[in-house]
PyMOL Python script that loads the backbone (N, CA, C, O; Angstrom):
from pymol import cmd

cmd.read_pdbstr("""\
ATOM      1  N   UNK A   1      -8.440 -35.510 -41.728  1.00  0.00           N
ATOM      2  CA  UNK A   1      -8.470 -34.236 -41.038  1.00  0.00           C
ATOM      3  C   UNK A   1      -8.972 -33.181 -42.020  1.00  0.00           C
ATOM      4  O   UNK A   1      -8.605 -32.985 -43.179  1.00  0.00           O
ATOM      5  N   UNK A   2      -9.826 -32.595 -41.349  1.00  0.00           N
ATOM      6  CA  UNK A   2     -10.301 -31.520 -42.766  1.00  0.00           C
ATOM      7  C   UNK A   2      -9.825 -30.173 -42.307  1.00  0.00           C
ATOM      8  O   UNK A   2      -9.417 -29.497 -43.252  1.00  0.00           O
ATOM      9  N   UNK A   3      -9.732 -29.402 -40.788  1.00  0.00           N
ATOM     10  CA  UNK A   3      -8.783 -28.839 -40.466  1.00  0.00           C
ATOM     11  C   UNK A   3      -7.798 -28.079 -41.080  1.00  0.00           C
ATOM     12  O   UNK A   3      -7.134 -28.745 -41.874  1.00  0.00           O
ATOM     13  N   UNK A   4      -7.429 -26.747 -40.974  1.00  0.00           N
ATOM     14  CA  UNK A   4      -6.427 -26.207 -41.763  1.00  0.00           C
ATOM     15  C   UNK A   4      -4.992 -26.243 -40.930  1.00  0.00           C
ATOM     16  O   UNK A   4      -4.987 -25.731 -39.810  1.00  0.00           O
ATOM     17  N   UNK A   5      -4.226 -26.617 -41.258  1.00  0.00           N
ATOM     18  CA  UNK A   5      -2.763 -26.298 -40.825  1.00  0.00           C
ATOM     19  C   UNK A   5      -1.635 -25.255 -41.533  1.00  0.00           C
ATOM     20  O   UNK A   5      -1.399 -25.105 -42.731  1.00  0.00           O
ATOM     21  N   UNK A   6      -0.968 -24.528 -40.261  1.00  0.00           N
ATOM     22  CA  UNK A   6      -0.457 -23.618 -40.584  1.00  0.00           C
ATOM     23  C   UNK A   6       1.156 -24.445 -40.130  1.00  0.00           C
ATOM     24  O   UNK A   6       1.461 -24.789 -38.988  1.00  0.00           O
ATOM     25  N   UNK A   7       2.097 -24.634 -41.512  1.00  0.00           N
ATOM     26  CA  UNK A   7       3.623 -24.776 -41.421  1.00  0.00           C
ATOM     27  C   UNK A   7       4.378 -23.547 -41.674  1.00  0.00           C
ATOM     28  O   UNK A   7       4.265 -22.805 -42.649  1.00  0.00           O
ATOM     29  N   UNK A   8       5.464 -23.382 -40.284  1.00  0.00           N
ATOM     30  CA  UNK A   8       5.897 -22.318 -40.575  1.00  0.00           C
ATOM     31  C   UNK A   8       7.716 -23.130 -40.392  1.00  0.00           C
ATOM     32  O   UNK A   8       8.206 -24.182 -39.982  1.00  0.00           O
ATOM     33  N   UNK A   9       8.212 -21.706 -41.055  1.00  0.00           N
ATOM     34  CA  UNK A   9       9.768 -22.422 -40.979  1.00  0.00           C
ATOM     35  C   UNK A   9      10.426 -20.860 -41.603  1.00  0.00           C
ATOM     36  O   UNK A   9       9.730 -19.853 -41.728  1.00  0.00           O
ATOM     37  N   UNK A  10      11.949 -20.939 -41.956  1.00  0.00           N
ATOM     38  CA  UNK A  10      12.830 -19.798 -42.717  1.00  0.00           C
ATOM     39  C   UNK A  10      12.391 -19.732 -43.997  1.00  0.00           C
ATOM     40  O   UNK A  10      11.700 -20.579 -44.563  1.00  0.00           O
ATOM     41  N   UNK A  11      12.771 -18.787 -44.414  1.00  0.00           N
ATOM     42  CA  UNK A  11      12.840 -18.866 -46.191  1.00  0.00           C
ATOM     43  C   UNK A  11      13.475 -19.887 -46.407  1.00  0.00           C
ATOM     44  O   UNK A  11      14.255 -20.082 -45.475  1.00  0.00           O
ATOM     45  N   UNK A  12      13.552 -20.843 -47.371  1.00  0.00           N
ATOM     46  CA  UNK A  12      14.326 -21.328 -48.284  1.00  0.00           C
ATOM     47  C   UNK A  12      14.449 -22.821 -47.211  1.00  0.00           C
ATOM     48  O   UNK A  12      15.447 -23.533 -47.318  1.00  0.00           O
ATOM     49  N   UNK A  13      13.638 -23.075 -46.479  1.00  0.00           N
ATOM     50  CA  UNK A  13      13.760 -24.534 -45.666  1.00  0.00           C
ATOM     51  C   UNK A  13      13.086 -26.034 -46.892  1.00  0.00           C
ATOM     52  O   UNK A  13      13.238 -27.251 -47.001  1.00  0.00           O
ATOM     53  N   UNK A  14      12.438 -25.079 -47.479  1.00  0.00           N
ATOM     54  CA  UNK A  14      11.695 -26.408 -48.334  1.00  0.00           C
ATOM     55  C   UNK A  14      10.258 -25.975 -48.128  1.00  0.00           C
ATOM     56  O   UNK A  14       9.693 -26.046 -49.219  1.00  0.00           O
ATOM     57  N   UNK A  15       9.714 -25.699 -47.504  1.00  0.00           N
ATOM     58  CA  UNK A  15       8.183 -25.455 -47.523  1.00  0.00           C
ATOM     59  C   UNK A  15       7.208 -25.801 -48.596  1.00  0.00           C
ATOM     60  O   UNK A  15       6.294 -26.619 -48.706  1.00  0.00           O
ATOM     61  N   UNK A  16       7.730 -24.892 -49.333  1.00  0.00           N
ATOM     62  CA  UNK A  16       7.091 -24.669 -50.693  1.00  0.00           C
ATOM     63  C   UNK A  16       7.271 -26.058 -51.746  1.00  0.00           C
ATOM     64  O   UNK A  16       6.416 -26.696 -52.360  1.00  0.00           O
ATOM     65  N   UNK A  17       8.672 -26.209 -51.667  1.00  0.00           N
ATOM     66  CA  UNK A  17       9.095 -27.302 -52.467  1.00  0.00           C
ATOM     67  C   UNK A  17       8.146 -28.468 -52.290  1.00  0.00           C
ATOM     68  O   UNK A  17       7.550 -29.114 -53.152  1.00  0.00           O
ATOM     69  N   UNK A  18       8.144 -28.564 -51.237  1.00  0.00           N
ATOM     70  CA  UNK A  18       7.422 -30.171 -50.147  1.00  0.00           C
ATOM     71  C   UNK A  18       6.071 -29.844 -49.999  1.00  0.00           C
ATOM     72  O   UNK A  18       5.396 -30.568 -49.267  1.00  0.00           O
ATOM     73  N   UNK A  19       5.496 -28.793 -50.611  1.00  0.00           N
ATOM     74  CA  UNK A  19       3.801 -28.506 -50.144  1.00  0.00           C
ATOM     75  C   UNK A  19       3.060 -29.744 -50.734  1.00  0.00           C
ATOM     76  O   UNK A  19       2.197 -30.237 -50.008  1.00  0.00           O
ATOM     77  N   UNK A  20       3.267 -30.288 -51.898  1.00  0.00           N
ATOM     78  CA  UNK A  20       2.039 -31.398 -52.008  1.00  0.00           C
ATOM     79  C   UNK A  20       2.348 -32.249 -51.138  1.00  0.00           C
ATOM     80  O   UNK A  20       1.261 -32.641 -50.715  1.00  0.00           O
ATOM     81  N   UNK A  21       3.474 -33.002 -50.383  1.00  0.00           N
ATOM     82  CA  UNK A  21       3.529 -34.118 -49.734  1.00  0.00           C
ATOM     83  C   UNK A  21       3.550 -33.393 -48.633  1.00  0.00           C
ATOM     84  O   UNK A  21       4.092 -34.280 -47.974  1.00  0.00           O
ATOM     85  N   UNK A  22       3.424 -32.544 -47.877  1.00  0.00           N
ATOM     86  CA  UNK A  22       3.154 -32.034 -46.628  1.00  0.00           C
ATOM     87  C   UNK A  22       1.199 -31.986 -46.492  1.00  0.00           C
ATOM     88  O   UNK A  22       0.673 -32.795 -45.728  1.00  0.00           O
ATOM     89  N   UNK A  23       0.433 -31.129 -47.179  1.00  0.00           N
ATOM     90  CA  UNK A  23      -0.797 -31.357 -47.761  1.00  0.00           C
ATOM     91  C   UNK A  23      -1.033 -32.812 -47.414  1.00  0.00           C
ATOM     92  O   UNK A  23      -1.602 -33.096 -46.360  1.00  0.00           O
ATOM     93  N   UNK A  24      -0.692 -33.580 -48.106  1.00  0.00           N
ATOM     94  CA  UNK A  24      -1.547 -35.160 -48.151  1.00  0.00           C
ATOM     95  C   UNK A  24      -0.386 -35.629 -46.919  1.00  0.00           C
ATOM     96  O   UNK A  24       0.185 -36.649 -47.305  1.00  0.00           O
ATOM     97  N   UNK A  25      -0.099 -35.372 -46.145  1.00  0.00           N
ATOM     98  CA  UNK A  25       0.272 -35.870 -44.907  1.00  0.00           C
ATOM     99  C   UNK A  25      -0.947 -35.367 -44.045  1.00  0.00           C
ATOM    100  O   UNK A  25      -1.679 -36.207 -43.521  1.00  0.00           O
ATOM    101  N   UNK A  26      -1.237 -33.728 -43.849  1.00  0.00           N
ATOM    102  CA  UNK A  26      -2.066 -33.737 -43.138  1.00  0.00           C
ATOM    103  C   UNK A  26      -3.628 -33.868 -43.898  1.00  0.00           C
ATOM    104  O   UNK A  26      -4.601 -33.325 -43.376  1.00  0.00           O
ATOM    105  N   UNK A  27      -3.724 -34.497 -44.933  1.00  0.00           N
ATOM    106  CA  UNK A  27      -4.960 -34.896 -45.890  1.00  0.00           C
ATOM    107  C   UNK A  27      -5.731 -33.511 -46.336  1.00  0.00           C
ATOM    108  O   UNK A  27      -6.952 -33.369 -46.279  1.00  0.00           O
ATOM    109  N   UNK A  28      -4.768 -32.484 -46.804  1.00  0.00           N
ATOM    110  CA  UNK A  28      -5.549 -31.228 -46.852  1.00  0.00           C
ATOM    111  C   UNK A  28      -5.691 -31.196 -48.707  1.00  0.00           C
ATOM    112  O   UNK A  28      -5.214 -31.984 -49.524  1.00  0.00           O
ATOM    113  N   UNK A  29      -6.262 -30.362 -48.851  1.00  0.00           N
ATOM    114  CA  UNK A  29      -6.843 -30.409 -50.465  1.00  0.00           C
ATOM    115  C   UNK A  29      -6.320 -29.395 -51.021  1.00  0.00           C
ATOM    116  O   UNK A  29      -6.139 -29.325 -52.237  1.00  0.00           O
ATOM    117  N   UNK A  30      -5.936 -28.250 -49.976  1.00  0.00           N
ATOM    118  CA  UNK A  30      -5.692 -26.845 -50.756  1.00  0.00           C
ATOM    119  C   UNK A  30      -4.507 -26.358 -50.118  1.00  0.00           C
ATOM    120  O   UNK A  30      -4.272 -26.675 -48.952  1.00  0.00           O
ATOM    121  N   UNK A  31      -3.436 -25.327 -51.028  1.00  0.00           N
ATOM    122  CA  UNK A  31      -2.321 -24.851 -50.731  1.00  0.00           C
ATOM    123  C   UNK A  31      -2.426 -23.523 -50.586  1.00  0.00           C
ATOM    124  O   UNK A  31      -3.396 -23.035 -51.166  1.00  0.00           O
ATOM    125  N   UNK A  32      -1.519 -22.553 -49.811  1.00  0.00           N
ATOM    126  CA  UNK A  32      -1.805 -21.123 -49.718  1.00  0.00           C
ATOM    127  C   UNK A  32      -0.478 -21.121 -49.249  1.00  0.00           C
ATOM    128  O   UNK A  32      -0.229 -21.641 -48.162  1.00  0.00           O
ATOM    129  N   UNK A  33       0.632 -20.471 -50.106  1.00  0.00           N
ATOM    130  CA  UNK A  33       1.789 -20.081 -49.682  1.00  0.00           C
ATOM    131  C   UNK A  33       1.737 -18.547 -49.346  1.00  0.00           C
ATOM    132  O   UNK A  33       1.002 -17.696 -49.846  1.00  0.00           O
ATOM    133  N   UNK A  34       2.490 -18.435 -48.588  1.00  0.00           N
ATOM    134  CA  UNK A  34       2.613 -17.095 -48.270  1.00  0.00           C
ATOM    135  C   UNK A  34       2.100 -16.314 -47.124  1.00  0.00           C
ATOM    136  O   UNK A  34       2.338 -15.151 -46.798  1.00  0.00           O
ATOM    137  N   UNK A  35       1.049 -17.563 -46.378  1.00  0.00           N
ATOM    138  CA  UNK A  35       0.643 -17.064 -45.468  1.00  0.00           C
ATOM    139  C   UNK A  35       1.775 -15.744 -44.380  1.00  0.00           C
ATOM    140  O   UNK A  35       2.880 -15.889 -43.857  1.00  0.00           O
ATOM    141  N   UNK A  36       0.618 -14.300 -44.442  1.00  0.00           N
ATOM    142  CA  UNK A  36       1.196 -13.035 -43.950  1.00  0.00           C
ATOM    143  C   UNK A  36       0.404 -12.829 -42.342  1.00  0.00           C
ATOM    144  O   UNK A  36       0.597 -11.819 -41.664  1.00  0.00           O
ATOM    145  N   UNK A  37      -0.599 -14.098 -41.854  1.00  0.00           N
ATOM    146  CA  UNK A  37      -0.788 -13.439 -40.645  1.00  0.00           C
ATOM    147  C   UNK A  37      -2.075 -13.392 -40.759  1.00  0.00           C
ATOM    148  O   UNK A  37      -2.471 -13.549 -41.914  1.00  0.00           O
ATOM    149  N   UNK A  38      -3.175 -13.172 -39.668  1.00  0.00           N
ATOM    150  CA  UNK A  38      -4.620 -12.597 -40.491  1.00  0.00           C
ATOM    151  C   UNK A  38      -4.862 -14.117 -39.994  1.00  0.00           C
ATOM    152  O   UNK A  38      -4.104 -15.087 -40.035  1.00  0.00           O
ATOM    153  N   UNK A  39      -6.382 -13.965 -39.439  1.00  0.00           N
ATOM    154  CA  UNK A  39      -7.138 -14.976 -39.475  1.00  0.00           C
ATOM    155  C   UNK A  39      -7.011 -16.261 -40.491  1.00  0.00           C
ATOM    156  O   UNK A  39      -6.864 -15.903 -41.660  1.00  0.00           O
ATOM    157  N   UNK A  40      -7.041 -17.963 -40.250  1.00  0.00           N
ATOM    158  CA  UNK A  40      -6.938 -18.478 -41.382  1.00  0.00           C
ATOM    159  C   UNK A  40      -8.706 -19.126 -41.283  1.00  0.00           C
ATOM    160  O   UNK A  40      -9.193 -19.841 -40.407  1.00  0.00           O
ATOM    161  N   UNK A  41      -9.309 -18.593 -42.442  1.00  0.00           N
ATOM    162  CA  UNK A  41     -10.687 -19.064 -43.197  1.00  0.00           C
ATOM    163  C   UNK A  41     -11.061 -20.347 -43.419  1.00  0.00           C
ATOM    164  O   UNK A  41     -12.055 -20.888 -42.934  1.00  0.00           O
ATOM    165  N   UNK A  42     -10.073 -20.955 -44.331  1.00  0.00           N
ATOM    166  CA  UNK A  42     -10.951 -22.258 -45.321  1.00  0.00           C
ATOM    167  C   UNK A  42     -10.208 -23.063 -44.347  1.00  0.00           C
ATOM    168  O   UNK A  42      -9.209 -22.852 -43.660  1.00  0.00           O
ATOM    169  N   UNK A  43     -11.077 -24.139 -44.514  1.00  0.00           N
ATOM    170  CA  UNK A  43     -10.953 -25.206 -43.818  1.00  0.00           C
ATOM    171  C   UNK A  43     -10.098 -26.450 -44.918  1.00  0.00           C
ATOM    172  O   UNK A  43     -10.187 -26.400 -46.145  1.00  0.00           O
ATOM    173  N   UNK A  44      -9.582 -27.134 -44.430  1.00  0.00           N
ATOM    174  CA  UNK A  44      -8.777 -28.181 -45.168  1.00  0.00           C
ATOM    175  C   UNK A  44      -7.838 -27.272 -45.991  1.00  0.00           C
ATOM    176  O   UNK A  44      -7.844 -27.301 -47.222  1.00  0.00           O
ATOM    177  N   UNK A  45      -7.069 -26.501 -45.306  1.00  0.00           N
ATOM    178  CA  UNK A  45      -5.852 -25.686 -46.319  1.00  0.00           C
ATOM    179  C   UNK A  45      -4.571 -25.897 -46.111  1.00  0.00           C
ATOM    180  O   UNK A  45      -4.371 -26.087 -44.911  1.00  0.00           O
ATOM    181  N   UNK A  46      -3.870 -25.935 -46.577  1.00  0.00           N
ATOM    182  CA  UNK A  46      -2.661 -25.727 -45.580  1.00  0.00           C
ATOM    183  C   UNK A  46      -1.502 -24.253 -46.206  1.00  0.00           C
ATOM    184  O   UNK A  46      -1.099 -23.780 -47.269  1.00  0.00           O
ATOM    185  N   UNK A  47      -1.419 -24.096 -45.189  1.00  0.00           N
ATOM    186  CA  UNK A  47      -0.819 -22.393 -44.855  1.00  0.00           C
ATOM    187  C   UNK A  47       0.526 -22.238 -45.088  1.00  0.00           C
ATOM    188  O   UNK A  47       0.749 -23.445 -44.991  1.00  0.00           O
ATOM    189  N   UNK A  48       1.710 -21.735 -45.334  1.00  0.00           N
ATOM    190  CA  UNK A  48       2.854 -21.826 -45.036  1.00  0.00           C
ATOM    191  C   UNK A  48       2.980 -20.583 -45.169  1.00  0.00           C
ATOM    192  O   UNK A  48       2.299 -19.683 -45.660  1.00  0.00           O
ATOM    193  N   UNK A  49       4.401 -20.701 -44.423  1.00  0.00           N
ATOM    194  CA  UNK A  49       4.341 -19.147 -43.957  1.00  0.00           C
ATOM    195  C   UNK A  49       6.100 -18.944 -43.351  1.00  0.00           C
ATOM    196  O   UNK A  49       6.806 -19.836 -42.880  1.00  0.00           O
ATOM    197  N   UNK A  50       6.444 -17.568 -43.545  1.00  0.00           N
ATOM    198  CA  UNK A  50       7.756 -17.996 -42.883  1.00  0.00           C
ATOM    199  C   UNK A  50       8.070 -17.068 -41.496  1.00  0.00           C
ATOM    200  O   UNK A  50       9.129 -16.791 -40.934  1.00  0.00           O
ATOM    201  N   UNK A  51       6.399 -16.653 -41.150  1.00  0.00           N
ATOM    202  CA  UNK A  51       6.409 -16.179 -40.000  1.00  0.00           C
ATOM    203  C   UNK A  51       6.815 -17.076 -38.640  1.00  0.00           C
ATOM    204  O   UNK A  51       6.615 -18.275 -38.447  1.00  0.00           O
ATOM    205  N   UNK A  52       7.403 -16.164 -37.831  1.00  0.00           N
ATOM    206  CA  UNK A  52       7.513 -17.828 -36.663  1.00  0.00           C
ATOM    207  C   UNK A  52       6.486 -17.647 -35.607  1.00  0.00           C
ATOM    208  O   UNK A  52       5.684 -16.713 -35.631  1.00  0.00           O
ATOM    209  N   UNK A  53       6.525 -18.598 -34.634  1.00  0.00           N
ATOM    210  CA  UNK A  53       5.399 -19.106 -34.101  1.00  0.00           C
ATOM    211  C   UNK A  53       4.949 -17.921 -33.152  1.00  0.00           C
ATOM    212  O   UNK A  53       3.760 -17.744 -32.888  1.00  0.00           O
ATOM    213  N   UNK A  54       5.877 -17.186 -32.695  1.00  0.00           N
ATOM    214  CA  UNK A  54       5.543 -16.052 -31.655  1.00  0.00           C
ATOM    215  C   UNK A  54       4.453 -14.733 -32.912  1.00  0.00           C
ATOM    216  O   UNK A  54       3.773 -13.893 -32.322  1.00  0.00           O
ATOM    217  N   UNK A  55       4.440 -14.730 -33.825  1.00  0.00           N
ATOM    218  CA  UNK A  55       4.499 -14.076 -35.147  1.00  0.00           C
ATOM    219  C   UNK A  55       2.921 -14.287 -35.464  1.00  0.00           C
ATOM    220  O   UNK A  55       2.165 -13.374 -35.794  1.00  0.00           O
ATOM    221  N   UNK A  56       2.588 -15.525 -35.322  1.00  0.00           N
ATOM    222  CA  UNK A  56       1.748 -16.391 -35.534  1.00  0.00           C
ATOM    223  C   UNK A  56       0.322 -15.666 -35.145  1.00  0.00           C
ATOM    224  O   UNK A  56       0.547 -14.877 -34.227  1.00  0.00           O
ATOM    225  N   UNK A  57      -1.033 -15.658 -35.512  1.00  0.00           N
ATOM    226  CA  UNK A  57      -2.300 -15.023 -34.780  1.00  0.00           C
ATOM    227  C   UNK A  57      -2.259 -15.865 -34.134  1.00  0.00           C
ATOM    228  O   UNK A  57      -2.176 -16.997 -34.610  1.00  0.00           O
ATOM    229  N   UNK A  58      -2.307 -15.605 -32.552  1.00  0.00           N
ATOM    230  CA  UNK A  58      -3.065 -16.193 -31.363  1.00  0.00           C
ATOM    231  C   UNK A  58      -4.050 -17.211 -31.720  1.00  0.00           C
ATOM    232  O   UNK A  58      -3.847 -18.418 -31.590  1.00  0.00           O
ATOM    233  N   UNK A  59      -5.207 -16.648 -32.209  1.00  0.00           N
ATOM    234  CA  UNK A  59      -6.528 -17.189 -32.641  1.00  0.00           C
ATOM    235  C   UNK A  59      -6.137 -18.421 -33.691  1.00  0.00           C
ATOM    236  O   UNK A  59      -6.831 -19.434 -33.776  1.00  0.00           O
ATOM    237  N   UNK A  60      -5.110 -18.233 -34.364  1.00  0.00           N
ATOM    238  CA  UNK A  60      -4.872 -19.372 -35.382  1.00  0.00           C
ATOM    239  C   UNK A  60      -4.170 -20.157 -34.317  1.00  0.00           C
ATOM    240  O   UNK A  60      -4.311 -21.315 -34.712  1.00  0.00           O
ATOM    241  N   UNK A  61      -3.525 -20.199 -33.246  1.00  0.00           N
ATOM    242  CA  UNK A  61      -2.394 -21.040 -33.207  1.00  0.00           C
ATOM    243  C   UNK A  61      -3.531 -21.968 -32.599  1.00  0.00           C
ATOM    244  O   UNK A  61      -2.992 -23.023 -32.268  1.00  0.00           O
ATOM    245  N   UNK A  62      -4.747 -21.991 -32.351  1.00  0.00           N
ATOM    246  CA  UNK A  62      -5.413 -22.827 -31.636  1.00  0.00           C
ATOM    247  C   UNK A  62      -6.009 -23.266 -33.069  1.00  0.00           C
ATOM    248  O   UNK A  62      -7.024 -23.956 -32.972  1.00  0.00           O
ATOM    249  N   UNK A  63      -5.729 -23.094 -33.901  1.00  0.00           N
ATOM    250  CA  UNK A  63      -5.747 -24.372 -35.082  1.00  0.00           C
ATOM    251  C   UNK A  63      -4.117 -25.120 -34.840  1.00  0.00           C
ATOM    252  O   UNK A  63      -3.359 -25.088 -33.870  1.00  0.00           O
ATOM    253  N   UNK A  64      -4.016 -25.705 -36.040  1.00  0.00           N
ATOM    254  CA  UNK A  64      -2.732 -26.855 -35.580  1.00  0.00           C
ATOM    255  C   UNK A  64      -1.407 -26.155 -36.407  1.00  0.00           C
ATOM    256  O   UNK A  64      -1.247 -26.234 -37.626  1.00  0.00           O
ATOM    257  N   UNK A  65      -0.375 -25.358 -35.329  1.00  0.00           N
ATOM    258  CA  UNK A  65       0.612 -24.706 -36.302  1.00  0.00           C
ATOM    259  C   UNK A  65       1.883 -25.671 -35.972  1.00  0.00           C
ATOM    260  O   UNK A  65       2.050 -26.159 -34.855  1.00  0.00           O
ATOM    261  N   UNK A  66       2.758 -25.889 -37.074  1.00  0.00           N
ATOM    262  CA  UNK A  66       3.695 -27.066 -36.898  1.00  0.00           C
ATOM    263  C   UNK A  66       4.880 -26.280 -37.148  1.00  0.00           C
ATOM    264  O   UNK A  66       5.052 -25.862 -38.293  1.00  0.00           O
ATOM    265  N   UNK A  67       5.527 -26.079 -36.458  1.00  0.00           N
ATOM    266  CA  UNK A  67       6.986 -26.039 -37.503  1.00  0.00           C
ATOM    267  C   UNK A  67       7.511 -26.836 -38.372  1.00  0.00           C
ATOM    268  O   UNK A  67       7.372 -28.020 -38.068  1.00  0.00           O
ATOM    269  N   UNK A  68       8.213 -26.587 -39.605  1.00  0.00           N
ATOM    270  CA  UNK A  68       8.942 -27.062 -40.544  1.00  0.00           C
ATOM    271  C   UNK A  68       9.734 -27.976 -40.270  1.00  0.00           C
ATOM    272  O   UNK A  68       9.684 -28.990 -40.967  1.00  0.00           O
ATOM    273  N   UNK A  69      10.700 -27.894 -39.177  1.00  0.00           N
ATOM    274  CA  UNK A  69      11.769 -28.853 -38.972  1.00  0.00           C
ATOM    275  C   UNK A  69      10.963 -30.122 -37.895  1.00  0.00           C
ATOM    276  O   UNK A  69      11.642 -30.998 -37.360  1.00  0.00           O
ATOM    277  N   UNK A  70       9.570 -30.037 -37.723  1.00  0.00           N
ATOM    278  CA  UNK A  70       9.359 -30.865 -36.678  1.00  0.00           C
ATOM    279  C   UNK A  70       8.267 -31.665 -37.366  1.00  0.00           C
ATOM    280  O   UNK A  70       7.259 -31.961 -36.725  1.00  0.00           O
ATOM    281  N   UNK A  71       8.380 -31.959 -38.382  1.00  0.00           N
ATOM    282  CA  UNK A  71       7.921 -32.522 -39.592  1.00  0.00           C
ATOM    283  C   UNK A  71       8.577 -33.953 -39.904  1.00  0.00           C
ATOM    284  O   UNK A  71       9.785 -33.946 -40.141  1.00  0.00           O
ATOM    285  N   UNK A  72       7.871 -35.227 -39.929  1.00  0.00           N
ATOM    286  CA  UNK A  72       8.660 -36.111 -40.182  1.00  0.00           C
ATOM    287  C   UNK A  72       9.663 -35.891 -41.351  1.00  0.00           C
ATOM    288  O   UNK A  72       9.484 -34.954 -42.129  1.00  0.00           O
ATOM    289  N   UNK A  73      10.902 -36.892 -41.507  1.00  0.00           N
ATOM    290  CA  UNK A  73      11.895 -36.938 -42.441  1.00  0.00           C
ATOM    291  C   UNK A  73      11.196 -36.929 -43.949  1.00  0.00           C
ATOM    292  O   UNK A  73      11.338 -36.125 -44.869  1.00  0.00           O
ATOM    293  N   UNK A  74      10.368 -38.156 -43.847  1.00  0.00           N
ATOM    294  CA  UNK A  74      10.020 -38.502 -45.169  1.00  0.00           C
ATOM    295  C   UNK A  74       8.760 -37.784 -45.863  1.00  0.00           C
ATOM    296  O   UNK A  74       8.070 -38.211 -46.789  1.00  0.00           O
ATOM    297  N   UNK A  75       8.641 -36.438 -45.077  1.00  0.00           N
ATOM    298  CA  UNK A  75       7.321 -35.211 -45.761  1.00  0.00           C
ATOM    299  C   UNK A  75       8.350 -34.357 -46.426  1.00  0.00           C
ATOM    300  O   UNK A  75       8.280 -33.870 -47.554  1.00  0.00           O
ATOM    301  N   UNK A  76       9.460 -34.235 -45.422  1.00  0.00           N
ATOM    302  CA  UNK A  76      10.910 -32.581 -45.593  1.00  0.00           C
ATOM    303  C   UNK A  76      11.682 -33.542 -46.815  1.00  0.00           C
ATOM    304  O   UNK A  76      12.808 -33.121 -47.079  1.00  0.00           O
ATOM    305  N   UNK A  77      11.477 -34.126 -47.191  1.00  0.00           N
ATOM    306  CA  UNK A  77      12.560 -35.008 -48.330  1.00  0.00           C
ATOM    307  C   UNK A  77      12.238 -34.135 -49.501  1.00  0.00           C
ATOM    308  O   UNK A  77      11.118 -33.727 -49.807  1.00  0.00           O
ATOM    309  N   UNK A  78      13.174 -33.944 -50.009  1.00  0.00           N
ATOM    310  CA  UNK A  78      12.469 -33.002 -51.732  1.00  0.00           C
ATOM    311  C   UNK A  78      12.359 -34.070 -52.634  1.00  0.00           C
ATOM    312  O   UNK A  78      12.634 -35.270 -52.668  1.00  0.00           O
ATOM    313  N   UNK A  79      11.891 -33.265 -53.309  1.00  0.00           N
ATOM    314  CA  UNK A  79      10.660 -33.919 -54.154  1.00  0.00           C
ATOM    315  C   UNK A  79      11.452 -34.852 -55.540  1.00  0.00           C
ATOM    316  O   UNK A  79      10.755 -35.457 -56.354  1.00  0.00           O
TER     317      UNK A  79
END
""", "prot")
cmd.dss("prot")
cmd.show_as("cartoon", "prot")
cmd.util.cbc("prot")
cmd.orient("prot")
């Protein structure tokens, strides 16, 4: 998938912790924490963000936005 995905979840769910094995789940190359909203650009990124899905740009959600907890077990496992 070269595709950017946007994971969103609370502060302090793991996001960040779990970004390389979340990344190579959805085969992405690049990390961007912090996502604040705003169009997402690069392609093959993955986004995190602790905005929630209503929060989310419209225009992005028709890229692939996942929530955090709906993430298999063995991506949310820390590291």
């Amino acid at each position: 998938m070269n595709k950017s995905v946007i994971v969103y979840g609370p502060q302090g769910c793991g996001k960040t912790l779990n970004a390389r094995r979340i990344a190579k789940h959805f085969g992405l190359a690049r990390i961007e924490d912090d996502y604040t909203g705003g169009r997402v650009r690069a392609t093959g990124t993955l986004y995190l963000t602790n905005l929630t899905r209503a929060e989310i740009d419209p225009y992005d959600m028709l890229r692939r936005a996942v929530a955090y907890a709906d993430l298999p077990a063995a991506v949310r496992m820390h590291a």
